[in-house]
C-alpha positions in Angstrom: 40.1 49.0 96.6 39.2 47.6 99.8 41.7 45.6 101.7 41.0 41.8 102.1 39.4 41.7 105.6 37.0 44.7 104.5 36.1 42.9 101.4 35.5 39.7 104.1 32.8 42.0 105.7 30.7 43.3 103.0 28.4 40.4 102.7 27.4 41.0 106.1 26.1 44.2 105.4 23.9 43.4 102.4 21.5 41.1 104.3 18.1 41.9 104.4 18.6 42.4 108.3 21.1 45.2 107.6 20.4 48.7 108.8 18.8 50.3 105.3 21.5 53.0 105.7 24.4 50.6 106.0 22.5 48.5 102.8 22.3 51.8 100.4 26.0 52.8 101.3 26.8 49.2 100.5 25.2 48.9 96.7 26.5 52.1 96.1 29.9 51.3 96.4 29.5 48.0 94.6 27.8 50.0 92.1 30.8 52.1 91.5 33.1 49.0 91.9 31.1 47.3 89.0 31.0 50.5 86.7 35.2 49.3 84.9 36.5 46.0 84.2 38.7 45.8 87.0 36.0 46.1 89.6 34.0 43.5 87.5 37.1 41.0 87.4 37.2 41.4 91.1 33.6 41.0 91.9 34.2 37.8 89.6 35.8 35.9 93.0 33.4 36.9 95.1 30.1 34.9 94.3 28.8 35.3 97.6 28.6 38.9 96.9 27.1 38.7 94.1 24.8 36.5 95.4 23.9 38.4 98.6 23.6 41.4 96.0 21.2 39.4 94.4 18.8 38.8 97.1 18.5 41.8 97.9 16.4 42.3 94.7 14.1 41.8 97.0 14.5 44.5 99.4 12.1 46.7 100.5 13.4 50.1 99.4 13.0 50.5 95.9 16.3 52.4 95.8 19.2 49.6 96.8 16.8 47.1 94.9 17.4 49.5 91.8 21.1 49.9 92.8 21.6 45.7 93.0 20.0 45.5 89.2 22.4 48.4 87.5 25.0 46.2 89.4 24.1 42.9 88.2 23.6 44.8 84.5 26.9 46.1 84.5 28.3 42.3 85.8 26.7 40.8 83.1 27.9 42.9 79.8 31.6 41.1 80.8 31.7 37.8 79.7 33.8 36.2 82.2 31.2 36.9 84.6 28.5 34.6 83.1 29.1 31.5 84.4 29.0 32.4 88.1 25.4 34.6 87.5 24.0 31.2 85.7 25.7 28.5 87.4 26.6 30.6 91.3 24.1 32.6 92.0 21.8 30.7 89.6 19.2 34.3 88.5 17.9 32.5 85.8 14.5 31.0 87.2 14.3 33.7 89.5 14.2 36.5 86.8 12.3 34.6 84.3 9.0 34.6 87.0 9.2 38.0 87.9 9.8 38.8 83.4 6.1 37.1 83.3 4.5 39.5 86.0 3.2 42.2 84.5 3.1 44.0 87.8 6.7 43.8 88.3 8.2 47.6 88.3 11.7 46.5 87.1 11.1 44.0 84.6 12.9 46.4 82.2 16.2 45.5 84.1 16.2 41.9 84.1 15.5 41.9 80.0 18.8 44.1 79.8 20.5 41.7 82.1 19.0 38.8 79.9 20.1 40.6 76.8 23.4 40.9 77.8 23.5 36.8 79.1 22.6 35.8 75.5 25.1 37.7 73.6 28.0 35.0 74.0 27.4 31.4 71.9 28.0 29.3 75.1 25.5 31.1 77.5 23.0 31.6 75.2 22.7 27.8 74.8 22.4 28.1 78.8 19.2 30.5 79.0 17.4 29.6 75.8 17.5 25.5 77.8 16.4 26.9 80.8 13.9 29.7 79.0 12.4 26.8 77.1 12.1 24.5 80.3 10.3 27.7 82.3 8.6 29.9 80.2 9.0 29.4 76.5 9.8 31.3 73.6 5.9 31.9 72.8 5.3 33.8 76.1 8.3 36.1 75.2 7.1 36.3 71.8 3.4 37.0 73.5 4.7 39.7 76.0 6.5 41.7 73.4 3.8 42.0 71.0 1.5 42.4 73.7 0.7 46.3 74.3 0.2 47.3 77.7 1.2 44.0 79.3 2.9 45.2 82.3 2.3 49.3 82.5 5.7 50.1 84.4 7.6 48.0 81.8 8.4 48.9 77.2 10.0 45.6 77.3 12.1 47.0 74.5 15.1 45.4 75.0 12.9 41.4 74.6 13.4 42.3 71.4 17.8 42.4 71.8 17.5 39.0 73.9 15.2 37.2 71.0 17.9 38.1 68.2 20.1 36.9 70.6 18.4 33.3 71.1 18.1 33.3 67.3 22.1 32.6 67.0 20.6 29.0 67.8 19.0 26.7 64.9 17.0 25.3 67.9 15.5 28.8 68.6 15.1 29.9 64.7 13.0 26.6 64.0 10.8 28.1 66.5 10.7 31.5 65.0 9.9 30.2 61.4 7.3 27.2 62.9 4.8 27.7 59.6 1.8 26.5 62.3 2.4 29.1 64.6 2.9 32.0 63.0 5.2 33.5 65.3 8.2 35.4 63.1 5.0 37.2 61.2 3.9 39.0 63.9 7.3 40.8 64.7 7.1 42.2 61.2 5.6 45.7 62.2 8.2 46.3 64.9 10.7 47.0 61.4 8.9 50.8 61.5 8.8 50.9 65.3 9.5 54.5 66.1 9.0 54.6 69.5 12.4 52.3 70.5 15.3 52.1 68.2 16.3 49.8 70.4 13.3 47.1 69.9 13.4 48.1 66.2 16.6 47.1 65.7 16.7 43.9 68.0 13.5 43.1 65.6 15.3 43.6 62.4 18.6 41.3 64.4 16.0 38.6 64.1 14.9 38.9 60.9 18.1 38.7 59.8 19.1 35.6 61.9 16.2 33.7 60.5 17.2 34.5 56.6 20.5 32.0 57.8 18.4 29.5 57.1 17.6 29.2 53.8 15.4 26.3 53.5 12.8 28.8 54.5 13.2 31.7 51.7 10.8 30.6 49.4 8.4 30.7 52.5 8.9 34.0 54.1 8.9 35.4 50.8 5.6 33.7 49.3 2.6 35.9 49.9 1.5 33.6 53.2 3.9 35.9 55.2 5.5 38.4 52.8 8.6 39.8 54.2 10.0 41.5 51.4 7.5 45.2 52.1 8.7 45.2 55.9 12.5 45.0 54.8 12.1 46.9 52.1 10.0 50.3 53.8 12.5 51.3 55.6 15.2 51.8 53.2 12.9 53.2 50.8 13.0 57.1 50.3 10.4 59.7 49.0 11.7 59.3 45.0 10.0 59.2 42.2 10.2 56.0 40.1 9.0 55.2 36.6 5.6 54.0 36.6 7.2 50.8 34.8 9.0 50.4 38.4 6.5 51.1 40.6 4.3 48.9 39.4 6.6 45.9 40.0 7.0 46.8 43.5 4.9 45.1 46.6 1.7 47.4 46.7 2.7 48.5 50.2 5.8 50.3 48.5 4.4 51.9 45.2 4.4 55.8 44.9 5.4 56.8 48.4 4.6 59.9 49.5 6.8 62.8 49.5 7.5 63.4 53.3 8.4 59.3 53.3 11.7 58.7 55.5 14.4 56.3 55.6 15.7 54.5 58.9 17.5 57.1 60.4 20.2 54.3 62.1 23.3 52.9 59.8 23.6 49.7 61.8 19.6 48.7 61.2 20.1 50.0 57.6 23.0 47.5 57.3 21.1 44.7 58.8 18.0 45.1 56.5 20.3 44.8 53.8 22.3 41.6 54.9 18.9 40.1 55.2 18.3 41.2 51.6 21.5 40.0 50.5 20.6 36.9 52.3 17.7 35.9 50.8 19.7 36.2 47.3 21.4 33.1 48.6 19.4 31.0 46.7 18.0 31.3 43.0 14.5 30.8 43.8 15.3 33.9 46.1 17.4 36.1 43.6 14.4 35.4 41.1 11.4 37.0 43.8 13.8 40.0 44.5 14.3 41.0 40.6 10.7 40.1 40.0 9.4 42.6 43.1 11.4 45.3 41.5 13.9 45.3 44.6 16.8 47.0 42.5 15.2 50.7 41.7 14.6 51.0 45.8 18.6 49.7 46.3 19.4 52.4 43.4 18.0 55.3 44.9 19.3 54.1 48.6 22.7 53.6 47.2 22.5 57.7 46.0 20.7 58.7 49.0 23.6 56.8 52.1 26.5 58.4 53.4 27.9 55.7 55.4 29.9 54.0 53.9 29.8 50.9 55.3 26.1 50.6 54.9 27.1 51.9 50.8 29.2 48.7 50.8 26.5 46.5 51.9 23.9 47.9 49.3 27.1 47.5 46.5 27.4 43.7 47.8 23.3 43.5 47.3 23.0 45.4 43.9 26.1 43.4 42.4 24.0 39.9 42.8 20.6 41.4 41.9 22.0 42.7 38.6 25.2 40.2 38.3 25.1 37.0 36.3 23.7 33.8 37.6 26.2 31.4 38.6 27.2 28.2 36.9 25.2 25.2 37.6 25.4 23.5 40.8 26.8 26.7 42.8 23.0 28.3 42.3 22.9 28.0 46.3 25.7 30.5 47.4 25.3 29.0 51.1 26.2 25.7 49.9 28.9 26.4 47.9 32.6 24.9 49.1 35.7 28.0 49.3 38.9 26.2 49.2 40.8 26.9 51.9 43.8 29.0 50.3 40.7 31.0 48.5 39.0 31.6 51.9 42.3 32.8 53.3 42.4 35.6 50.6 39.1 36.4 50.6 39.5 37.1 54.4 42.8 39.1 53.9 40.7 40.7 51.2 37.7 41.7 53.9 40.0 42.4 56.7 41.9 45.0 54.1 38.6 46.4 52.8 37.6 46.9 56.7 40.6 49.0 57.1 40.0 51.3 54.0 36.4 51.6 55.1 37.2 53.1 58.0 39.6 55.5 56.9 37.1 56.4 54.0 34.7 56.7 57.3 37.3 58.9 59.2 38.5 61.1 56.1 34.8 62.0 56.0 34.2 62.9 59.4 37.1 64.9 59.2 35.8 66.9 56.6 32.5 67.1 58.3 33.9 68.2 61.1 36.1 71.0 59.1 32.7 72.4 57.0 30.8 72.7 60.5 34.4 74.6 62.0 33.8 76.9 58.7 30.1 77.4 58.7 30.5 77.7 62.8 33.5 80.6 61.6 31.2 82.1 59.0 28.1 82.6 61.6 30.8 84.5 64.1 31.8 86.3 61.3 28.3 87.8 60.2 27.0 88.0 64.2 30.3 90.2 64.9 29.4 92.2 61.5 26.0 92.4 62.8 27.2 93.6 66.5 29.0 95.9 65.0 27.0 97.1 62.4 24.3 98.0 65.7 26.8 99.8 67.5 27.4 101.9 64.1 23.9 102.4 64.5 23.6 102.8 67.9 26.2 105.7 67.8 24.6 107.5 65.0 21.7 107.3 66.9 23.3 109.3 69.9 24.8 111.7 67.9 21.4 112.4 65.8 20.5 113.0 69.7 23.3 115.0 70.9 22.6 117.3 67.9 19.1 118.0 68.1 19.8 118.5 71.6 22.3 121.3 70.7 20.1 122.7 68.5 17.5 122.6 70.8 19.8 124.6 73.2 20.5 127.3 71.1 16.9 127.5 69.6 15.8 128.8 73.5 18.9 130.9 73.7 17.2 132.5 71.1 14.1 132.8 72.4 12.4 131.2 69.5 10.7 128.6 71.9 8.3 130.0 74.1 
C-alpha cells in the first residue's frame, strides 16, 4: 500500500493534463488496488479519487478509459461503496446519457456498474428516482428489446438491473401497467440462448412481478399468457398421454424429441418460484391444474439432479396436487404466521438449507469419485492398448529379423541369383 503522502499525489496524476503514460500506470494500479476488499475499503476515503477516476471516462485513450470502468465495476459490487459513487462523485446522470447513445463503445460497462448499484434495497430506491426523473423505465425497457440499438453494445446485463428495480412496488406497477404492455414483451428473452445472463435477469423479473398477486389472474388470462414462457423451459422431450397433452398451452403439446431443458439450476429455480408463486392465490392454483402444469413438474422432478432446484419443484407439486386450504386462508400471501410458528418454520428452513447442501456435497463427491474411476479405467485400457502395440510392434521386428535370417542363408546357398 502506498504511504500517505503518495496516496496525497495520485489525484494529480489522473487529470486529463497528465502525461498518458503517467495516466495508464496510474489506473493500473488502482485497478489492482480495487480487484480485494481491502483495496475497495481504502478507495472508500478517498472520493476525490474516485472522482478524478471518474472523469477520466472521458479520456482519450480507449485503454485507461476501459481501465477507470473495470475500476468503478469492481467499486461498485461492495456495498459500502455506494453511497459515495451516488451521492460523491454523483455517476448517475452522467452514465444514464451515455446508456441512451447507441454509439457509445462502452455502454456494456456502465449496465454492469448499474447492475451492481441496484442490488442493495436502499440504493436501488436511489437510481430507480433518478432513472425515472432522466430516462425512464420505458427507454430501458425499449433499448433491451430493441435489436441492434447500439452495435458495440448486447446490453445483456439491462436485463440484471431491471430485476433489480423490480425489488420496488413503484417499479413492478410499471412492469405490469395493462396499457402499456411492457412486462409482455420481455417474455421471449425466457429462451434467450445467446446470454444466460439476460435470460436469467429476464426470468429475475418475471418472478418479481408474480409478488404481486393482484395481477395473477391477469398475466395468466389469455391477453398476455405467461404460463408457455415459464413453462418451455422446464419442459423436456417426454412423452405424455394424449389426455395430458391436450390440456397443456398449445405452445407446449408434443414437443419434439431433441427439445431441451434450461441448462442453468438457478434460472430453473426461479421459473419455478414464479410457478409456485402464482399458486398463491386459488384463482391461480385453479389455471395451473387446469393448463395441465403437473405432468411437465412430474417429468422435471425425474429428469433434475440438483437438489435444490428438486426441492423447489417438491414445494410446487405438493400445492398443485395438495388439498385446498380452509376458507379464508385461500390467499397464501395473506395469510397471518404467528410469530412462535414463523420462528420454527425458519429453524425448519435454515435446517433444511444445511441438509441440502450436504445432500449437494455428498453428490459431488460421488461425482467426483465415478469421474476419478472412469478417468482410472481409460488409463487402464490406453496402457493395455500401449502395450498391447509394443507386443505387436516386437513381433513385428522379430517376423523381420527372421525373414532376414533366412534371407541370409537362402544366398549362402546360392538359391537367389
Amino acid at each position: 500500500m502506498l504511504s500517505d503522502s503518495e496516496v496525497a499525489e495520485l489525484p494529480t496524476f489522473l487529470t486529463p493534463d497528465t502525461r498518458p503514460d503517467v495516466k495508464g500506470h496510474t489506473t493500473g494500479y488502482i485497478l489492482g488496488l480495487s480487484g480485494n476488499r481491502d483495496g475497495c475499503r481504502f478507495l472508500r476515503s478517498k472520493p476525490d479519487i474516485i472522482a478524478a477516476l471518474f472523469a477520466l471516462t472521458t479520456d482519450p485513450s480507449i485503454a485507461i478509459v476501459k481501465d477507470c470502468y473495470h475500476i468503478l465495476i469492481n467499486l461498485s459490487a461492495d456495498e459500502t461503496l455506494h453511497q459515495v459513487l451516488l451521492t460523491d462523485v454523483k455517476v448517475l446522470q452522467v452514465m444514464l446519457k451515455k446508456l441512451l447513445d447507441p454509439e457509445y463503445v462502452l455502454s456494456d460497462k456502465i449496465c454492469k456498474i448499474l447492475s451492481n448499484l441496484t442490488r442493495h434495497l436502499k440504493t436501488c430506491k436511489i437510481v430507480f428516482k433518478v432513472l425515472q426523473e432522466e430516462v425512464g423505465m420505458v427507454k430501458l425497457v425499449e433499448i433491451i428489446c430493441t435489436e441492434g440499438y447500439n452495435k458495440k453494445a448486447n446490453f445483456h446485463y439491462l436485463g440484471t438491473l431491471l430485476s433489480n428495480l423490480t425489488q420496488l412496488p413503484e417499479a413492478r406497477t410499471y412492469m405490469l401497467d395493462k396499457d402499456r404492455c411492457v412486462i409482455q414483451r420481455l417474455f421471449p428473452f425466457t429462451q434467450y440462448q445467446a446470454s444466460l445472463i439476460r435470460r436469467g435477469g429476464v426470468v429475475g423479473i418475471l418472478r418479481n412481478c408474480c409478488f404481486d398477486h393482484a395481477h395473477h389472474v391477469w398475466l395468466l388470462s389469455d391477453a398476455v399468457d405467461i404460463l408457455p414462457f415459464l413453462l418451455l423451459p422446464l419442459a423436456g422431450p417426454e412423452e405424455l398421454t394424449e389426455k395430458e397433452n391436450d390440456g397443456l398451452p398449445v405452445d407446449l403439446q408434443y414437443l419434439p424429441e431433441d427439445k431441451k431443458r434450461e441448462e442453468d439450476p438457478d434460472i430453473r429455480k426461479m421459473l419455478l418460484e414464479t410457478l409456485l408463486l402464482l399458486t398463491a392465490t386459488k384463482a391461480g392454483r385453479d389455471i395451473l391444474q387446469e393448463k395441465s402444469v403437473y405432468p411437465i413438474m412430474r417429468e422435471f422432478h425425474n429428469w433434475e439432479k440438483d437438489v435444490h432446484v428438486t426441492v423447489a419443484c417438491e414445494r410446487l407439486v405438493q400445492v398443485l396436487i395438495g388439498d385446498e386450504p380452509e376458507e379464508g386462508m385461500e390467499n397464501l400471501m395473506e395469510v397471518e404466521i404467528p410469530e412462535d410458528v414463523e420462528v420454527k418454520l425458519t429453524k425448519a428452513d435454515v435446517k433444511e438449507q444445511e441438509e441440502l447442501e450436504k445432500e449437494q456435497e455428498r453428490m459431488k463427491q460421488e461425482e467426483e469419485e465415478e469421474k476419478k474411476k472412469k478417468s482410472e479405467a481409460e488409463g487402464t485400457d490406453k496402457e493395455q492398448e500401449r502395450m498391447k502395440q509394443e507386443e505387436e510392434e516386437e513381433e513385428e521386428e522379430k517376423k523381420k529379423k527372421s525373414e532376414a535370417e533366412g534371407t541370409d542363408k537362402e544366398q549362402e546357398r546360392g538359391l537367389i541369383r
